[in-house]
C-alpha positions, 0 to 999 in steps of 0.5 A: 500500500505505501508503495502504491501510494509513494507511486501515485504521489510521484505522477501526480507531481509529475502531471503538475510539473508537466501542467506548469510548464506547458507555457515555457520555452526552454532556453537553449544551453541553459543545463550548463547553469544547472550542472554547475555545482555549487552555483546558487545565484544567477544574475540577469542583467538586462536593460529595462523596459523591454516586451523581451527579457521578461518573458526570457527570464519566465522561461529560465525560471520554469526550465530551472523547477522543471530540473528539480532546483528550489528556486528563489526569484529575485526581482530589482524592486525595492522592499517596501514593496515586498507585501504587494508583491506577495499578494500578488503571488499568492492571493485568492484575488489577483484582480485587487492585489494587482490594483494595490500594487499599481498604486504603489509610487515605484509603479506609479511614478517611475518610469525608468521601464522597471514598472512595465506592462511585461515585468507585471506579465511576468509577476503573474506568470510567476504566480501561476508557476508558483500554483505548481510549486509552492516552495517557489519565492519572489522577493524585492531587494531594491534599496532606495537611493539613500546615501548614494549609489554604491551605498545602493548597490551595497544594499541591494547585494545585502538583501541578496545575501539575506537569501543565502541558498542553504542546499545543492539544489537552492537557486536565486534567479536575479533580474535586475539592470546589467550594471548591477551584475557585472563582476568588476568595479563601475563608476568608482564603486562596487556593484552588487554582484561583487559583493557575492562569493564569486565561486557561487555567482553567475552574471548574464548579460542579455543580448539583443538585435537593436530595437528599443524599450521604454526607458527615460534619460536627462536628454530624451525624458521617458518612453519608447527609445532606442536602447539594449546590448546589441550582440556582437554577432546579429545571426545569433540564435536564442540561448545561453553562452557561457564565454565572457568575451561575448558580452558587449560590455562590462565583466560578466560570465556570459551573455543571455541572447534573445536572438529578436530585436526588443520591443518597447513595454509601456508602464503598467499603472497607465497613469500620468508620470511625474515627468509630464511631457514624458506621458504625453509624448508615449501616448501621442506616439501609440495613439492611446487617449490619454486618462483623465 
């Protein structure tokens, strides 16, 4: 009776894997990062504000508990946020956790593509993953900019540590902007990845075809502008390429290649910003009315 019992457990496991991942798309060369030994944080460094990244980070997520790792997510949102984000994931009423996360100020009013329509997508898609495997986390570890910018990065790479994985099989996914995964000093201070043993980090650069993604800059304000590391070969194909020599800049220990160009991710709050003209051009340019 046990064993029939142990048996129907594993295909019932094995139904709800099957179930979670029938809306992935394995990233090509991604096993290299589950067979390395003694590997627990995985750093992906993007530009933020594209359709893109988001959507090739879900399917690393999904291709890492279809192999058996207890995974933590970490997203570059700032801990304050950290109650809404687990209403998110885990309340009966995703439609009003949803609201009450977009009223938040970090997706209300910033408009650096950190608040887009694709990184709420993929909030979502992380709570219906973790519907299937319940021991999957998704925590903010963003620190405001109090006291400057490497005291952020010192922040954010304490939060990081605070995940500290504790068995073989413990993996924290990082998405966060590529300067914050890079292996070597910027700007004159250490960035958050430096601050993580090193025998025990991966750092990606995610790689694209040009395009653009809804970002905001001192010269152009906010919205769709061109932007991204384009790869250093345009015919690459999607997946994962662990040769350091392959990222368009910085020291990292591979690239993460899209093989498509980006696309622009509107924010997803759908208000006004507190950079006025910035909204406005947005909206102008996609033709959508503005909100009153």
């Amino acid at each position: 009776m046990r064993m029939a019992l142990q048996f129907l457990l594993t295909i019932g496991m094995a139904i709800n894997a099957a179930g979670a991942s029938t809306s992935c798309s394995p990233l090509p060369g991604a096993d290299q990062i589950w067979a390395r030994a003694g590997l627990h944080w995985v750093f992906i460094g993007e530009y933020h504000g594209s359709n893109e990244t988001p959507a090739a980070f879900h399917d690393l997520v999904c291709d890492a508990l279809a192999h058996g790792k207890h995974v933590t997510v970490a997203l570059e949102r700032t801990t304050d946020e950290q109650a809404a984000i687990d209403k998110v994931i885990t309340s009966r009423d995703p439609d009003a956790a949803k609201e009450s996360l977009l009223r938040l100020h970090g997706w209300k009013e910033v408009m650096d593509g950190r608040a887009s329509e694709a990184m709420l997508r993929l909030l979502l898609s992380l709570r219906e993953l973790h519907s299937h495997h319940h021991d999957l986390k998704v925590v903010a570890f963003d620190a405001p900019y109090i006291g400057g910018a490497g005291e952020r990065e010192k922040a954010m790479a304490e939060a990081l540590l605070a995940l500290r994985p504790t068995m073989p099989n413990d993996l924290v996914l990082i998405l966060t902007g590529n300067l914050h995964a890079m292996q070597a000093t910027k700007r004159g201070y250490d960035l958050a990845a430096m601050y993580l043993p090193r025998q025990e980090i991966l750092s990606l650069e995610v790689t694209d075809r040009g395009g653009e993604t809804w970002s905001q800059s001192l010269e152009d304000g906010c919205g769709p502008q061109k932007g991204g590391a384009e790869d250093k070969d345009v015919n690459r194909p999607r997946g994962i390429f662990l040769d350091p020599s392959l990222a368009p800049f910085g020291k990292v220990d591979g690239i993460l290649s899209l093989g498509v160009p980006l696309t622009p991710s509107a924010p997803a709050a759908g208000e006004p910003s507190t950079i006025p003209a910035c909204r406005t051009k947005f909206l102008s340019q996609h033709q959508i009315p503005e909100q009153k």
